[in-house]
C-alpha positions in Angstrom: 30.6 4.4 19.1 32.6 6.3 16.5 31.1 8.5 14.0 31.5 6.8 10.9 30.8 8.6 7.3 27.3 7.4 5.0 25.5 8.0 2.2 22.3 8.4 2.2 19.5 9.6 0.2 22.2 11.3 -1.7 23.4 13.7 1.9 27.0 12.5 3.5 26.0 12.2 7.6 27.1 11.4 10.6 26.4 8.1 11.8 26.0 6.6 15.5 24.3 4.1 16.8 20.7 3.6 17.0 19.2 0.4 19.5 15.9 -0.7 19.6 14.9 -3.8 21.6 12.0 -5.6 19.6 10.1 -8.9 19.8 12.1 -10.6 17.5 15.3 -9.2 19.8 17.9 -6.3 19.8 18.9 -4.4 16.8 21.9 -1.8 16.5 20.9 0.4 13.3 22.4 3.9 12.4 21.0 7.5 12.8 21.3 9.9 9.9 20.3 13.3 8.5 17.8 14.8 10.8 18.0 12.0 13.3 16.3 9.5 11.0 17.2 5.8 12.7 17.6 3.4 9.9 18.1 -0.3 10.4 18.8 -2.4 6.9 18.8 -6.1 6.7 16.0 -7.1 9.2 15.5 -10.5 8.8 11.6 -11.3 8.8 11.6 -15.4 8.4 14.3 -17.6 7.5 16.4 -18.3 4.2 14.0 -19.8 1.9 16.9 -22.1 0.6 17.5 -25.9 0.8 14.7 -27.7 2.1 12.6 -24.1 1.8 13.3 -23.6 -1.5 9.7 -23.7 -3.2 7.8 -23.6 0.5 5.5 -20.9 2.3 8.3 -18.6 4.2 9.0 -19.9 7.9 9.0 -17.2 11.0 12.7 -15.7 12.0 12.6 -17.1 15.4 13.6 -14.7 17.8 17.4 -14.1 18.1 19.8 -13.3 21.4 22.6 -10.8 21.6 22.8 -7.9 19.0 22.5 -7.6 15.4 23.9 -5.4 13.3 21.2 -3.6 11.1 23.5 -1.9 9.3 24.0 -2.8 5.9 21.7 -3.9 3.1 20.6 -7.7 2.5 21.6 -9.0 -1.6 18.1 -8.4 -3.9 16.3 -11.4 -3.9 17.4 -13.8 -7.4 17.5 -12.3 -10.5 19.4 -11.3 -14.0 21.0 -8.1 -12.0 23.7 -6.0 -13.2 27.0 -6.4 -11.7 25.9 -3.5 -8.6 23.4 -5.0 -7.5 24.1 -8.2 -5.2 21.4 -11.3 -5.2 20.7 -14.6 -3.4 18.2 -17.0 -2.6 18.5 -15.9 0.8 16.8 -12.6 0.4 13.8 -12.3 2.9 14.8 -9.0 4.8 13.1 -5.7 5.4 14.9 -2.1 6.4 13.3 0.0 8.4 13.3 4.2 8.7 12.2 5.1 11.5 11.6 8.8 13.2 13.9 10.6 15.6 14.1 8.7 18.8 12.3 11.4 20.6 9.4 11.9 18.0 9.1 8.2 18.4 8.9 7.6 21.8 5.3 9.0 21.1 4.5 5.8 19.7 1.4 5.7 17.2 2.8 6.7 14.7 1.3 5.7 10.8 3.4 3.2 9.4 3.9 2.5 5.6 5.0 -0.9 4.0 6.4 -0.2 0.6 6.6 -3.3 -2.0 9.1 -2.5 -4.7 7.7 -3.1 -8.3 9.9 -4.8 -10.9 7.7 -7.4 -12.8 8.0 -9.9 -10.2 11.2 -10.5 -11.7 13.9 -7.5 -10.5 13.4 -5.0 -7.5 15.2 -4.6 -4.5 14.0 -3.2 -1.1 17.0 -1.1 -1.3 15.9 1.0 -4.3 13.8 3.4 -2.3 15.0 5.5 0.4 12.5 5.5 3.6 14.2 9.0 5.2 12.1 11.7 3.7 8.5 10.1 4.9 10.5 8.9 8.2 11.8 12.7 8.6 7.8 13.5 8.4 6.5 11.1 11.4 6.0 8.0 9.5 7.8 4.6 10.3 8.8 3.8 6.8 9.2 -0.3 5.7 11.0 -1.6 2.7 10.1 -5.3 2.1 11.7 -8.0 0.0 10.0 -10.9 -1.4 11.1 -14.0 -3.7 11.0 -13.2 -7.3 10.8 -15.3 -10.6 10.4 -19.2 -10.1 11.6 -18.9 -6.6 8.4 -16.6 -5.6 5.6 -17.0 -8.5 6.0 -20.0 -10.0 3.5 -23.3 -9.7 6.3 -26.0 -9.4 4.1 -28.8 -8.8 4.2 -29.8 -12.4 8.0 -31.1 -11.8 8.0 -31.4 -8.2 4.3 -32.8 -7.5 1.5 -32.1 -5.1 2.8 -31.2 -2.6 4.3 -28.0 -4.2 0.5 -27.0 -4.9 0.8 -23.3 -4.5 4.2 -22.8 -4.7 2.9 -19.6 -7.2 1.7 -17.6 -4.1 5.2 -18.0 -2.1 5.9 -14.3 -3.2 2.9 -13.0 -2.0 3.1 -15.3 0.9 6.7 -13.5 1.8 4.8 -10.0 1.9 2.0 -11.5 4.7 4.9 -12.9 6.4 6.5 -9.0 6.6 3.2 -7.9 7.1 3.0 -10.4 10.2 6.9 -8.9 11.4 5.6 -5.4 11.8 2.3 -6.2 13.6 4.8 -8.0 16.2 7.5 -5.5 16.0 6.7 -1.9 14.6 6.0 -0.9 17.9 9.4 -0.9 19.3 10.3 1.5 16.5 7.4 3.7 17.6 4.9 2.6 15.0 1.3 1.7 15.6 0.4 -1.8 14.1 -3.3 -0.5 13.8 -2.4 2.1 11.2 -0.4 0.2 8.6 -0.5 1.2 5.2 0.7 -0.9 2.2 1.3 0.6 -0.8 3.9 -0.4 -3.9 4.5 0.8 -7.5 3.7 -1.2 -10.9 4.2 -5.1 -9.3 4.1 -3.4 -5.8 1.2 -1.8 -6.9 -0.5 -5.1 -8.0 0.8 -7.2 -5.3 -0.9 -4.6 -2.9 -4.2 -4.9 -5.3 -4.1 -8.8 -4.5 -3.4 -8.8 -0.6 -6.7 -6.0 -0.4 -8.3 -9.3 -1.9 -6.4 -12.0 -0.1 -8.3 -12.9 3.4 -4.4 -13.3 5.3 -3.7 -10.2 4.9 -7.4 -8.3 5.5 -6.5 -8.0 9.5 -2.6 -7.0 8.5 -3.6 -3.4 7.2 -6.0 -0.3 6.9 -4.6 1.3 4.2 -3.6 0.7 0.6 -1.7 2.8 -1.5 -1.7 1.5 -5.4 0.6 3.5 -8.3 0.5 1.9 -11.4 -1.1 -1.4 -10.8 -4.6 -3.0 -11.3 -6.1 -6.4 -9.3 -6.9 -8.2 -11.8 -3.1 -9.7 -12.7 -3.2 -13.2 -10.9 -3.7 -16.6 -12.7 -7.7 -17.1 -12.3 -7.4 -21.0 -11.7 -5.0 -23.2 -10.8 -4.6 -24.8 -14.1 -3.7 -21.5 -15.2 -0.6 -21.3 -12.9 0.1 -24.9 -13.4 0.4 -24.3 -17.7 3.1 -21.9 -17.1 4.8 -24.4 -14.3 4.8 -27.1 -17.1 6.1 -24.7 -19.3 9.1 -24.2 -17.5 9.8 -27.9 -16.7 9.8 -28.5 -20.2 12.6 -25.7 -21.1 14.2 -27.1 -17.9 14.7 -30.2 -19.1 16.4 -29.0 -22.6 18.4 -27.0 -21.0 19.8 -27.4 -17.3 17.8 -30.5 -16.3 19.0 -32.1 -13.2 17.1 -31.6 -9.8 15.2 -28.4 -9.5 15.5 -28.8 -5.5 19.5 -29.0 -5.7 20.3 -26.9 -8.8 21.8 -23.9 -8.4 19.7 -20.4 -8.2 22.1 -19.1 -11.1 20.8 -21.9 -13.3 17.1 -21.3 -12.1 17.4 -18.0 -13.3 19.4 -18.5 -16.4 16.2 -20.7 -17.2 13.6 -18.3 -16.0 15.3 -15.7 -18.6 14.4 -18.3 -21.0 11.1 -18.6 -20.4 10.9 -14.4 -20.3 11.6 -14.5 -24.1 9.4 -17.3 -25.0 6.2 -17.1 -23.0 3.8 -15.1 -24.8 2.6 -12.4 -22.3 4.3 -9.7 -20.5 4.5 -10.7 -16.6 3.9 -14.4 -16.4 5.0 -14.8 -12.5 2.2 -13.6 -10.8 -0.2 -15.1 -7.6 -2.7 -17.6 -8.9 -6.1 -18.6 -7.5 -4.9 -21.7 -6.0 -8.4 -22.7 -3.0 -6.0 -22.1 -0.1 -4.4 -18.6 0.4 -6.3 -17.2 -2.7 -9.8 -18.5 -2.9 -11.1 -16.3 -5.4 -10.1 -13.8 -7.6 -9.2 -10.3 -5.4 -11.8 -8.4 -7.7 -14.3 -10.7 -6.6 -13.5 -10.9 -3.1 -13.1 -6.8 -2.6 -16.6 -7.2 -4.2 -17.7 -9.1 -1.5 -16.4 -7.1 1.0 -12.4 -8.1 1.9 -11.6 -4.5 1.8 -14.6 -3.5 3.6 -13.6 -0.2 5.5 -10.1 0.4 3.8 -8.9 3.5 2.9 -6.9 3.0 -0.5 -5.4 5.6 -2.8 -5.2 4.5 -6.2 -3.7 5.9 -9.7 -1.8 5.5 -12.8 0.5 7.5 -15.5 -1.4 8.7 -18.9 1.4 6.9 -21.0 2.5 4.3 -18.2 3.8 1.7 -20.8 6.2 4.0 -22.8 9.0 2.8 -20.5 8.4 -0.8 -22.2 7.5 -0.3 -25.5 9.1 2.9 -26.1 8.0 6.7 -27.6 7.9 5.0 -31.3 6.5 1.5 -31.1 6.2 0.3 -35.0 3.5 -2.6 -33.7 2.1 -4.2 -30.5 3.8 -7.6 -29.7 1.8 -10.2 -27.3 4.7 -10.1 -25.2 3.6 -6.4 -24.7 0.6 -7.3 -23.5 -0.4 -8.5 -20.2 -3.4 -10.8 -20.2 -5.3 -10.1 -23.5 -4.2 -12.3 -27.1 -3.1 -10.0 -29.9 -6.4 -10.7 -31.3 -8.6 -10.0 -28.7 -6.1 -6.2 -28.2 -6.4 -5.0 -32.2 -10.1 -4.4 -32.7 -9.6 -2.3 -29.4 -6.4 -0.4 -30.6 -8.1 0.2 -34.1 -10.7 2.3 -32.3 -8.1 4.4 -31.0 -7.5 6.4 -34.3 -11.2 7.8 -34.6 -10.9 8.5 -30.4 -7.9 10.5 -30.8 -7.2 11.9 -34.3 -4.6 14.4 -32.9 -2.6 11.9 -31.7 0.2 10.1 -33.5 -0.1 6.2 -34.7 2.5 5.7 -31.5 1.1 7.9 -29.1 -2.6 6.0 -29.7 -0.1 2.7 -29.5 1.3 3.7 -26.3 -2.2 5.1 -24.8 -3.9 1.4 -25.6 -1.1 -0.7 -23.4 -1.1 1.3 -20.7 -5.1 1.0 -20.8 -4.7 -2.6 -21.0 -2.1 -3.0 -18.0 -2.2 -0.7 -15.8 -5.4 2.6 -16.4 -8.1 -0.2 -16.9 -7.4 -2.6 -14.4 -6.7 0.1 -12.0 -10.4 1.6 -12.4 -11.9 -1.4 -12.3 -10.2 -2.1 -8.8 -11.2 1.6 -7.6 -15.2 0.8 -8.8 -14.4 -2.8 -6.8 -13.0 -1.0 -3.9 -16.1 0.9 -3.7 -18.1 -1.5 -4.4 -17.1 -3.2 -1.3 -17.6 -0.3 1.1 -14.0 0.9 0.6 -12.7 4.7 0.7 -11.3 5.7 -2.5 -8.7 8.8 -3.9 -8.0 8.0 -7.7 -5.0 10.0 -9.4 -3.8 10.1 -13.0 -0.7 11.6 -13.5 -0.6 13.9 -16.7 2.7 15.8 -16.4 5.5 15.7 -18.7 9.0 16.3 -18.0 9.3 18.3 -20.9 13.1 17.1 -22.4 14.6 13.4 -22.2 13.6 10.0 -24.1 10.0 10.4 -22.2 9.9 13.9 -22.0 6.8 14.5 -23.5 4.8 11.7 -22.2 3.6 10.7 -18.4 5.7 7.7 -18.0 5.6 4.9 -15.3 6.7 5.8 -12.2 6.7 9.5 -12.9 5.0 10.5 -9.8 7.3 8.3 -7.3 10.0 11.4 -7.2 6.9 13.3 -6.5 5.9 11.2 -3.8 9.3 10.6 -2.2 9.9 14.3 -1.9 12.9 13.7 -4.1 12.2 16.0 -7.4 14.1 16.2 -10.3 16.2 18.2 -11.3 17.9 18.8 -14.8 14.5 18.6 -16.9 12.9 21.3 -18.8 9.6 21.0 -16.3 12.1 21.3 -13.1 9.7 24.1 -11.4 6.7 22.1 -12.7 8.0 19.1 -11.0 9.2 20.9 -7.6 5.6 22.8 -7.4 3.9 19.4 -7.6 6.4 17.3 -5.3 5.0 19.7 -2.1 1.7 19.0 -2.8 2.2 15.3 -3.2 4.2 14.5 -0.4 2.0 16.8 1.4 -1.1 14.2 0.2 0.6 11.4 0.8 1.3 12.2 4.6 -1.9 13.2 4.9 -3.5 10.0 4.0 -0.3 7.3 5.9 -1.9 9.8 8.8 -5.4 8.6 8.3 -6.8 12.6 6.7 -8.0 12.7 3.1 -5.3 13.5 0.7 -4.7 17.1 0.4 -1.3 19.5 -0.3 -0.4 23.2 -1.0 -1.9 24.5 -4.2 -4.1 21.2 -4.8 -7.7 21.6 -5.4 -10.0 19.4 -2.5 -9.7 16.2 -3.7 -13.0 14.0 -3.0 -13.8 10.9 -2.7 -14.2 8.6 -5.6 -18.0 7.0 -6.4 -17.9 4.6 -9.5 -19.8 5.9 -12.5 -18.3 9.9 -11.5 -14.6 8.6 -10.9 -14.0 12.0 -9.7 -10.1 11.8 -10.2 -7.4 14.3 -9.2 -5.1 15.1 -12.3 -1.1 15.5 -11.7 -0.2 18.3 -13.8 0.1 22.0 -13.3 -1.9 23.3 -12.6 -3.6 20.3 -10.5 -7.4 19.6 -10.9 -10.3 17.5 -10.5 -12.1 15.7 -13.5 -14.9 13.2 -13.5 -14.8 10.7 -15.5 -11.7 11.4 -17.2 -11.2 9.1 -20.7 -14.4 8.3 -20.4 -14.9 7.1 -24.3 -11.5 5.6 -24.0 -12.7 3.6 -21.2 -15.9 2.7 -22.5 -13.9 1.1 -25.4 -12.4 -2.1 -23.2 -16.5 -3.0 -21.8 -16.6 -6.6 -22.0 -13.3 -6.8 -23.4 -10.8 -7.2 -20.4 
């Protein structure tokens, strides 16, 4: 085959062929920098579209000949900018996979990453599987429906039947899970060391599948940044208020049939609903008796997670990125799960916590508390709780110049992690320092060790009342109980 010029990870390379010959049948991907085999657009089940649309994802059956792996699937639905593509017909995977001779080994730790987005946006594309799969790890970047096609309880409009139709996202991910049991091997992976991690709605969809029975046999790792268990719909009637919300602003608006309508006009109605409902992330799993019998809290309580290893954190100022560096008030729409009136006698408190802080900083401080720092500890004391192995982070490191520059915003730690640091920022040799140790932690963990890089203190395990937590800043260290009186402000609150 030719040699053929690609982009990626931000390196021109070479490309040739890469084949693999897997269970679900042959696939010709490309090899880049460093031998890196990468093979985009693996279809996992089939196009959730016509008589799918609104039903649990059906396997790919297995295929004959060759396909071409070599170019990215659209995003799955959405209100996307004119760069990135979208369809209904978005259940595909991409997989990064080590040199052909490191992976002819086989064993090696594979890591499923769920892209975060609100359950609304994302695209498997947007991370870049190379540097982990450079490192020994089989890297997979998983799709899932998003919006009313992947989170939304349709049986309002479309009746009984439909009972569930919330969980189809989260379905989607057991369904990719399922792929790479059958087929990570082939690509040199070992399905018994699968780690799933994500990032903000990555991070809670992994939260929920540590709590959803499908999935306990799927995985042996978790890796959670910026996410919290606790964001599903605790009853069905829950789920179901939301679905009849929609149908109502469907029928002012497009009406018609919601089975034959077009996906544009699904979303053009979802954006609707966005501006109107009056909490921040509305799609989300919901208990519905079947594939969620319980909340995941509950059932890591009880033991779901029993014997996971799961690595778990969040940013200081997580929710800048939303509400911005000077937010004038909190709006229920900023808020997750709690009423405004339930989240103001907690945000009062915040002034006499933190003095030296600004009326926006404290702002700031109490919606990431209430999404994503909160939420997240309470999974971590859950986690162990149910004989789980814990590492906690919190990410305190400021970039130093920019819009966010002087706060720890969401997502700050993925250039980290991703060995991809930045550069241009007033903190660049900050940020470069602390991208070799977390990298380095990261691997060490996808390779079943405890989490450990150059220059970072021993990081141990975390036992609920110490919360011994490792701190992202420079230098790096280990608090217990870090925020305590902060944290002791949201008992019996959330």
């Amino acid at each position: 085959m030719a040699a053929v010029a690609l982009r990626s990870g931000g390196l021109l390379a070479q490309e040739a062929a890469a084949v693999v010959d897997a269970p679900c049948g042959r696939l010709r991907g490309v090899v880049v920098a460093d031998g890196v085999r990468v093979f985009k657009g693996v279809p996992f089940a089939e196009p959730p579209v016509g008589p799918l649309r609104f039903r649990a994802p059906v396997k790919k059956a297995a295929w004959s000949g060759e396909l071409a792996a070599t170019k990215l699937a659209p995003a799955a639905m959405q209100s996307a900018g004119p760069s990135t593509p979208v369809s209904e017909d978005c259940l595909y995977l991409n997989v990064f996979a080590p040199a052909e001779g490191v992976a002819k080994g086989q064993g090696l730790p594979v890591l499923v990453w769920i892209h975060g987005g609100g359950n609304v946006s994302g695209r498997s594309s947007g991370t870049d599987g190379v540097s982990f799969a450079r490192d020994g790890v089989v890297c997979v970047t998983v799709a899932y429906r998003l919006g009313v096609l992947g989170f939304l309880d349709v049986s309002p409009m479309l009746g009984k039947e439909y009972a569930g139709s919330a969980n189809n996202g989260l379905r989607d991910l057991i369904a990719a899970l399922e792929w790479v049991q059958e087929n990570i091997a082939a690509f040199g992976g070992d399905p018994a060391r699968v780690t799933v991690g994500g990032q903000s709605a990555g991070a809670k969809l992994t939260d929920t599948l540590l709590g959803t029975p499908a999935a306990e046999s799927l995985f042996v790792q978790g890796i959670s940044e910026s996410g919290g268990a606790e964001r599903v719909w605790a009853t069905a009637a829950e789920g179901e208020a939301l679905g009849g919300f929609f149908g109502k602003l469907w029928k002012t608006g497009s009406g018609g049939s919601l089975l034959s309508a077009s996906a544009d006009a699904i979303v053009q109605a979802q954006s609707r609903l966005l501006k109107e409902w009056l909490h921040a992330r509305p799609f989300r799993p919901a208990i519905d008796g079947v594939l969620l019998k319980k909340m995941p809290v509950a059932a890591i309580v009880s033991g779901a997670a029993k014997g996971k290893r799961v690595l778990i954190g969040t940013s200081r100022e997580d929710s800048v990125v939303f509400v911005g560096p000077h937010p004038s008030t909190v709006k229920a729409q900023d808020l997750m799960s709690l009423p405004e009136e339930r989240f103001a006698p907690v945000e009062a408190k915040y002034a006499a916590l933190y003095p030296q802080l600004t009326e926006e900083q404290r702002r700031v401080r109490a919606v990431t508390a209430e999404e994503y720092w909160v939420p997240s500890v309470r999974a971590a004391d859950a986690l162990v709780s149910g004989s789980a192995s814990v590492w906690m982070y919190l990410t305190e490191f400021h970039e130093g110049s920019g819009k966010f520059g002087d706060f720890s915003y969401h997502g700050e730690e993925l250039s980290m992690v991703w060995n991809h640091p930045l550069k241009g920022i007033a903190n660049a040799d900050g940020e470069a320092t602390l991208t070799v140790a977390m990298h380095a932690a990261w691997l060490a963990f996808l390779n079943g060790a405890a989490p450990a890089g150059p220059g970072m203190p021993t990081w141990p395990l975390y036992k609920a009342g110490e919360r011994q937590t490792l701190i992202v800043d420079v230098p790096m260290r280990v608090e217990s109980r870090p925020q305590e009186a902060e944290l002791r402000l949201w008992d019996g609150v959330m």
